[in-house]
ZAZA-893480 format. One line per field, with one value per residue (C-alpha): chain; residue in one letter; x, y negated, z. Coordinates in steps of 0.1 Angstrom, whole numbers, plus 2048, in hexadecimal, padded with zeros to 3 digits. Layout:
N
chain = A;...;
res = a;...;
c1 = X;...;
c2 = Y;...;
c3 = Z;...;
This chain:
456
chain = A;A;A;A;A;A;A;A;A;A;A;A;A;A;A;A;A;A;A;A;A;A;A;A;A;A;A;A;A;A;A;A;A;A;A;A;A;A;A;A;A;A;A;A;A;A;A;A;A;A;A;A;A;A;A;A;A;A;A;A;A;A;A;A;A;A;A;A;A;A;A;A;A;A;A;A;A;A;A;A;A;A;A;A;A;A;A;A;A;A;A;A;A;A;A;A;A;A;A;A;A;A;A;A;A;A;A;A;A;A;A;A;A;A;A;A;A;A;A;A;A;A;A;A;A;A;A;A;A;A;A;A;A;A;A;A;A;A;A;A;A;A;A;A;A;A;A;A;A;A;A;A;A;A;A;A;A;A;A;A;A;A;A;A;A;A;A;A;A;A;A;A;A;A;A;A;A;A;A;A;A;A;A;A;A;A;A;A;A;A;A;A;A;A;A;A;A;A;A;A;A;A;A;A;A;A;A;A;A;A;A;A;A;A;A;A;A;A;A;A;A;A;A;A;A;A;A;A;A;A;A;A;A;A;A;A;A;A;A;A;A;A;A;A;A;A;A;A;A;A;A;A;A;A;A;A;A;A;A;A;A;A;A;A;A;A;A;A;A;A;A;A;A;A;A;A;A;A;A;A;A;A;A;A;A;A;A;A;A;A;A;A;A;A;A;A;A;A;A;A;A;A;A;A;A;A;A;A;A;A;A;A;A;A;A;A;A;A;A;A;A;A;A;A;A;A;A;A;A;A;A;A;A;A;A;A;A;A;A;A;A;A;A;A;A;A;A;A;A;A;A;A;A;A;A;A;A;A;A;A;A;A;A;A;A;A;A;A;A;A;A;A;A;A;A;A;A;A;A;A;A;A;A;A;A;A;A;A;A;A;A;A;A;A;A;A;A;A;A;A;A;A;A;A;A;A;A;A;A;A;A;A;A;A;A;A;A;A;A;A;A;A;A;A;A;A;A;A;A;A;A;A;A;A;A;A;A;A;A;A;A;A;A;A;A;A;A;A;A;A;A;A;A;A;A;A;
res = x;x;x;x;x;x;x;x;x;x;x;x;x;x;x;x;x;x;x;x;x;x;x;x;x;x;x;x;x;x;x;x;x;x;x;x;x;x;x;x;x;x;x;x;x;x;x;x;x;x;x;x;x;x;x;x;x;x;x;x;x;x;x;x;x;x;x;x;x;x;x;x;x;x;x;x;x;x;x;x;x;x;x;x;x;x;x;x;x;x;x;x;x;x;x;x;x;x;x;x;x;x;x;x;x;x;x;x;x;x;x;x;x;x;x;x;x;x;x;x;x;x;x;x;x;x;x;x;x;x;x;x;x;x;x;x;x;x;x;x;x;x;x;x;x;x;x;x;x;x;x;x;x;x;x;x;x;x;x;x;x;x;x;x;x;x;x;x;x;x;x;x;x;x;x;x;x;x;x;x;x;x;x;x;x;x;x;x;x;x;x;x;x;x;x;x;x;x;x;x;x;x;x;x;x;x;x;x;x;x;x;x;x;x;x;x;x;x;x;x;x;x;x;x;x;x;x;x;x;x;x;x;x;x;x;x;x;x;x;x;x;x;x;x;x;x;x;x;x;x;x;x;x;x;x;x;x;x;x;x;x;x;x;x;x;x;x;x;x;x;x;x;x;x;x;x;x;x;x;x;x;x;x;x;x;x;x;x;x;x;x;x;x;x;x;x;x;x;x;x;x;x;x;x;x;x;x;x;x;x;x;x;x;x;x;x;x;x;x;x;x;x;x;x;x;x;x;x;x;x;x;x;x;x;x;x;x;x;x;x;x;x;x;x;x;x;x;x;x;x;x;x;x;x;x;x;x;x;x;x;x;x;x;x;x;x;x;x;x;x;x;x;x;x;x;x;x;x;x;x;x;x;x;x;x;x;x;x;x;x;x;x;x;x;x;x;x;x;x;x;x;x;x;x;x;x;x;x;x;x;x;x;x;x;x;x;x;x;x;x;x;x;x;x;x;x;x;x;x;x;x;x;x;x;x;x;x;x;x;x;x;x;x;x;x;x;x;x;x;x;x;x;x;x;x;x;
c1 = 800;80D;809;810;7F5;7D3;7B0;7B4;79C;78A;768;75F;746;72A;732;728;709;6FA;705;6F1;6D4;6D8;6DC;6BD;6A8;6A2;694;676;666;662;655;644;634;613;616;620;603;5E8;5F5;5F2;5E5;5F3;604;620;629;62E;640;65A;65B;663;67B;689;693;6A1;6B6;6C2;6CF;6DB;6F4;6FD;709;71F;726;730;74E;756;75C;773;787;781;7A0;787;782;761;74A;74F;772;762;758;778;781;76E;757;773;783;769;74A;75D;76A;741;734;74C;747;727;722;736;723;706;716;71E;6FB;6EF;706;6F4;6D4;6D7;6E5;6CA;6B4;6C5;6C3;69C;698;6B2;69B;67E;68B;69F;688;69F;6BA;6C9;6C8;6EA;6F8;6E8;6F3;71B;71C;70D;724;740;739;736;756;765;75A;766;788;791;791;77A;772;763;752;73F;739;728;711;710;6FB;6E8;6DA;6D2;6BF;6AB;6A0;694;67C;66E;66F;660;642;640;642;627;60F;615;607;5EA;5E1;5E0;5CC;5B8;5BB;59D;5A9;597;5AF;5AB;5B0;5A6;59A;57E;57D;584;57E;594;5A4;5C1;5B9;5CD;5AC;5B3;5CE;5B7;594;58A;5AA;5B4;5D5;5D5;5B8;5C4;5D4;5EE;603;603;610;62B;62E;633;650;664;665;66B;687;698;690;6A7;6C4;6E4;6E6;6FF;713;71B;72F;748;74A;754;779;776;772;78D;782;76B;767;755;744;739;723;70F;707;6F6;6DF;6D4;6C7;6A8;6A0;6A3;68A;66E;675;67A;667;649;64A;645;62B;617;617;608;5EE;5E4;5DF;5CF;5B5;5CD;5B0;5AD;5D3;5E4;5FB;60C;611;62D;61A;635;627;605;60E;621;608;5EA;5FF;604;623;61B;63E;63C;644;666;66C;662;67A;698;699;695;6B4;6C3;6BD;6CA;6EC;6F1;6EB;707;719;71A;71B;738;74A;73D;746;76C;770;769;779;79E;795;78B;7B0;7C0;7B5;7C1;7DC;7F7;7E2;7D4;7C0;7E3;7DB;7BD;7CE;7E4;7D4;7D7;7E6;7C7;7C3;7A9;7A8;7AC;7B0;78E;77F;781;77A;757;751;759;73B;723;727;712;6F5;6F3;6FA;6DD;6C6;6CF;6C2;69F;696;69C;67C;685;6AC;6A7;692;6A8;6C6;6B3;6A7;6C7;6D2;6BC;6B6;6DF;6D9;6C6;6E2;6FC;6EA;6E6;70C;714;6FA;70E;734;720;71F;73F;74F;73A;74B;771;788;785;765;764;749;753;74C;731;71B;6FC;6DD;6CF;6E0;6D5;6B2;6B1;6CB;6B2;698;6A9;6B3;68F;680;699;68F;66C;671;685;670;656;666;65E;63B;638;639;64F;66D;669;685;69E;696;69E;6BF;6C8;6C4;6D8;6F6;6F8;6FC;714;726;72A;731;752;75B;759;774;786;7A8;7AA;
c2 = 800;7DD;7BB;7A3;7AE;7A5;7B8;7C5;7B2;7D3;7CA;7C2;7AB;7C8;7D1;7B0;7A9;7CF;7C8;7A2;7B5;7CC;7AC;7A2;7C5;7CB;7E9;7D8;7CF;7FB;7FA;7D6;7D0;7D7;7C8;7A3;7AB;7B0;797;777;78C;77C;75C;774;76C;748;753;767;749;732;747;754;72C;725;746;73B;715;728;73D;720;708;72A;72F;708;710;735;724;709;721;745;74A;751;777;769;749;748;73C;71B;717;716;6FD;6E5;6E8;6EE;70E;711;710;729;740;742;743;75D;775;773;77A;797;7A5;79F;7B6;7CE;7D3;7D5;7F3;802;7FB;805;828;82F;827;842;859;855;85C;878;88D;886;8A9;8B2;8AF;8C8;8BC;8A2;87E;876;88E;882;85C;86A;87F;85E;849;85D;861;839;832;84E;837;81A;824;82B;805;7E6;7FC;81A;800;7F0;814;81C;7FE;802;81F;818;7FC;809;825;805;7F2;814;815;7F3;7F0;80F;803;7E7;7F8;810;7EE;7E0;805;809;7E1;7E4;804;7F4;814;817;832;840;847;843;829;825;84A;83E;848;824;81A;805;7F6;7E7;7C7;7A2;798;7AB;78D;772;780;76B;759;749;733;742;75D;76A;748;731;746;76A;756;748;769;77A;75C;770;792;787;76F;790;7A6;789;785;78F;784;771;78E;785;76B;78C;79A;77C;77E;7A4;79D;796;778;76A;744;755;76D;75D;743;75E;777;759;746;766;76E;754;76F;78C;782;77B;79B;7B2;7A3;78C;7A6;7C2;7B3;7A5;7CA;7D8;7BE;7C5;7E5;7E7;7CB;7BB;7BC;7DD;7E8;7FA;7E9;809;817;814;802;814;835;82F;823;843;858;848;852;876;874;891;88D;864;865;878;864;83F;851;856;835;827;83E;831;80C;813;824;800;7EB;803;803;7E1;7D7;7EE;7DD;7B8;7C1;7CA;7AF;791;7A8;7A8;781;77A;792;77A;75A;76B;779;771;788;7AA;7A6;7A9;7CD;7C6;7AE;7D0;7DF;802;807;807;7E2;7EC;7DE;7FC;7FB;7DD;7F7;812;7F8;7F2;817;81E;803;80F;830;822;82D;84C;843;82D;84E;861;849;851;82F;81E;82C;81E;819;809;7EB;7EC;7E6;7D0;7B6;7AC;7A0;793;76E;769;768;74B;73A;73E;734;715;714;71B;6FC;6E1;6EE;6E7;6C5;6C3;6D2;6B6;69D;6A9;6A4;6C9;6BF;6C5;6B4;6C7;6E8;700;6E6;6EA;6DD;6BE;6C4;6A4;6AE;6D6;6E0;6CC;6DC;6FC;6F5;6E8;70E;720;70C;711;732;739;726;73E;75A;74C;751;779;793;7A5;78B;777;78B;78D;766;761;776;764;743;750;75C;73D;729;740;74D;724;718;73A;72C;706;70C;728;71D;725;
c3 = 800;7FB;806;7E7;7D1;7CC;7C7;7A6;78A;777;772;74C;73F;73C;764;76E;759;765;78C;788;77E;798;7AF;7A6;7A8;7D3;7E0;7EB;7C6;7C5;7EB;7F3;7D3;7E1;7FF;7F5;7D9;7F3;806;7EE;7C9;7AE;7BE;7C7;7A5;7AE;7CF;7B8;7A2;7BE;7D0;7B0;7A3;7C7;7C8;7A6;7AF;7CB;7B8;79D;7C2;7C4;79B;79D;7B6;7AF;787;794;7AA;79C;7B2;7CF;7DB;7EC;7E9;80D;80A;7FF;81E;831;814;815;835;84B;85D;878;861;84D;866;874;851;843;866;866;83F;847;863;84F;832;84C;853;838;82E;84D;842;820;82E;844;828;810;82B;82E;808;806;81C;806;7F5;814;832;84B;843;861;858;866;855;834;839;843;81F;80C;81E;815;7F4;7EB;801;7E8;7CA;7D9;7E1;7BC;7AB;7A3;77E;790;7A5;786;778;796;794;771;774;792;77F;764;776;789;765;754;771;76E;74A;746;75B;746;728;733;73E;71F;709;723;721;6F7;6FE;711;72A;744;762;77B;7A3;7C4;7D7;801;7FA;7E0;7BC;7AE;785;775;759;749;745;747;75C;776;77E;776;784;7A3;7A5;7C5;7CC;7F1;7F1;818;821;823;83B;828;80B;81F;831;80D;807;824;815;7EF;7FC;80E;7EF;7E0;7F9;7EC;7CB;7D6;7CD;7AC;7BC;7CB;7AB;79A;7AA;79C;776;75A;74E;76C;759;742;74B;76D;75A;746;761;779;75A;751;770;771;752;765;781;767;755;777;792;77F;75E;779;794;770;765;787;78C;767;76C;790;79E;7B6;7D1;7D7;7D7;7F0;801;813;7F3;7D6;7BA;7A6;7AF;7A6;787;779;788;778;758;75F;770;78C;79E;79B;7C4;7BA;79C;7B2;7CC;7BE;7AE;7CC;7DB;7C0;7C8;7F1;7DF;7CB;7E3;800;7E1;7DD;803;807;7EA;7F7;81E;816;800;81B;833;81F;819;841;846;82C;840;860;857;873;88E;88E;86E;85B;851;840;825;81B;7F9;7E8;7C5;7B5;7C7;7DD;804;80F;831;82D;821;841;859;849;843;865;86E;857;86C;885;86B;876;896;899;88B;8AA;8C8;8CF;8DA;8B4;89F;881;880;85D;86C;886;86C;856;874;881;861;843;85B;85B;835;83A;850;839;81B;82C;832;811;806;81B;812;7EC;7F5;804;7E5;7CE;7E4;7E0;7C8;7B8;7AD;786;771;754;766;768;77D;791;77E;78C;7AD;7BD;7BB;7B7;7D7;7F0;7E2;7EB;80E;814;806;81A;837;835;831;850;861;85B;86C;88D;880;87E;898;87F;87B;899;8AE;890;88E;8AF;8B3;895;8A4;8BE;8AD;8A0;8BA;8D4;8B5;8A8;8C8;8C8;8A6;8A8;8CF;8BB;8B8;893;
């Protein structure tokens, strides 16, 4: 192992388009699509429209930066530039943790769908094969890394656009169907009314609109992660500026093309919202094992987004060690052959460990809730960060006008801070998020006032 060298650059121009795309896909469009839909019918499609333009001004603040420096192993290191070391040293720890549970999450979540076809099988056992097989992948080089989520994506947009697809032939066919839904026989048809009939801005209120903001703004966190792979690619100038404009696309073609296609072909109204709308759909046309099929792709999604965690996780860990470097974080700056943080890379696998762990205490009933709660609100925080070291970067003398710049910034960036807000906000709001949104408060504060008297 050496010192000198830096993560190796192996990801081509294809690697980066598929992983933006697989950015942009969450596990919750497969899962939650029916409940957001019962929650505010077809103004979710305004919610994902919203959310989907924010997240996107969002990730041009970072493409602005990351285009100017491509230097940068993390759009975290901004930060420290330009916000100060203490703002950076809380913004880039708590990122991490963040990424750290998330690889737990994500692992307990693969576990739960692994024993969909292996029910006596142990689920810790399950989670410590799966983990060991993606830190196996990651060890080799970036290239193996993009082949990974080359496929994995892939696998993801055959699933939604074959659900479009199949809308679009039973909408021209003008398909009528007869299922069950609530444990009725229920008649329907394929029909662009069944979005329009009865239409209603809020038809169950104000609040389970904004409640429905919360969960598509989590199925959207961490697309910042086409900022990490920029530092990854050959020629990140150009192909950092493609992968981010395209994504505006991708969200009306993935999220709006796919909750268009299930409200067309069920009456929002009566929807399940415990059920996969994805489910229904290949089942109403003759798919018998559409649970399996709906299943694995949503395996699938889990394994990108460890995949991608694990990757993301050891990549601000070698650039925290990098930053630190005089202590006992000097070993994590050492790299493999294959130019792989290596030695980033066990740390974080050792963490994600506690996955399994968390399976085994009785008193967690859902260890993927668990997981998921202590870590989507940080998001929040340090997309606010990331907003303010924007402005501080406008302000400094690396500032290029000539550069991939932030459209209308002046106007669009509050615009952002003010959705995000209202948004976090809201968590105080729900029985669901209200603990997460308070330990998140509170890491803030004890873990700002440890940074801001940190001798750094």
């Amino acid at each position: 192992m050496e010192k000198n060298k830096v993560p190796q650059r192996g990801l081509q121009n294809r690697h980066i388009q598929l992983i933006a795309i697989a950015g942009t896909i969450g596990t919750g469009l497969f899962l939650g699509a029916g409940k957001t839909i019962s929650m505010t019918g077809p103004s979710i499609l305004f919610a994902y429209l919203v959310i989907g333009v924010a997240m996107f001004i969002f990730l041009r603040t970072i493409g602005e930066m990351l285009y100017q420096d491509p230097t940068q192993h993390s759009f975290l290191n901004f930060v420290t530039k330009y916000s100060g070391p203490r703002l950076g040293y809380f913004s880039q720890w708590s990122y991490w943790l963040v990424l750290v549970f998330v690889c737990i999450s994500e692992l307990t979540a693969i576990g739960t769908y692994i024993q969909f076809w292996l029910p006596h099988v142990p689920l810790w056992l399950i989670e410590i094969v799966a983990l060991l097989l993606l830190f196996s992948l990651n060890t080799l080089n970036a290239r193996f890394f993009g082949e990974t989520e080359f496929w994995f994506a892939i696998i993801k947009v055959a699933a939604i656009l074959g659900m479009i697809l199949t809308a679009l032939i039973l909408l021209l066919n003008h398909f009528s169907y007869t299922t069950v839904l609530h444990g009725q026989h229920f008649n329907g048809s394929v029909s662009l009314s069944n979005i329009t009939y009865h239409f209603q801005f809020f038809p169950k209120g104000v609040w389970n609109f904004i409640g429905a903001l919360q969960m598509v703004m989590f199925a959207f966190t961490s697309m910042e992660f086409i900022g990490m792979t920029a530092a990854e690619t050959s020629n990140p100038q150009q192909t950092l500026p493609k992968a981010i404009n395209q994504i505006p696309i991708r969200i009306l073609i993935f999220y709006v093309g796919a909750l268009l296609s299930i409200m067309a072909i069920f009456d929002w109204h009566v929807l399940p919202a415990d059920r996969s709308p994805f489910v229904m759909v290949f089942q109403l046309i003759g798919i018998k094992w559409a649970a399996a099929l709906v299943n694995f792709v949503v395996l699938t999604s889990a394994a990108s987004a460890l995949n991608s965690s694990l990757f993301s996780a050891t990549r601000n860990m070698y650039s925290l060690a990098q930053q630190h470097n005089k202590g006992r974080l000097g070993i994590f700056t050492i790299l493999s052959k294959n130019g792989i943080p290596l030695n980033s890379l066990y740390l974080v696998t050792a963490l994600a460990l506690f996955g399994p762990v968390l399976t085994l205490i009785p008193q967690i009933q859902n260890a993927f809730d668990f997981a998921a709660s202590c870590t989507t609100n940080l998001f929040l925080v340090v997309y606010f960060i990331q907003l303010y070291t924007f402005y501080k970067y406008r302000k400094s003398q690396d500032f290029d006008p000539q550069g991939f710049l932030t459209p209308k910034a002046k106007y669009f960036v509050p615009l952002v801070f003010l959705i995000f807000m209202l948004i976090f906000i809201s968590l105080f709001f729900s029985k669901d998020t209200l603990y997460p949104a308070v330990g998140a408060v509170v890491w803030t504060i004890f873990f700002g006032l440890f940074s801001y008297f940190k001798r750094i």
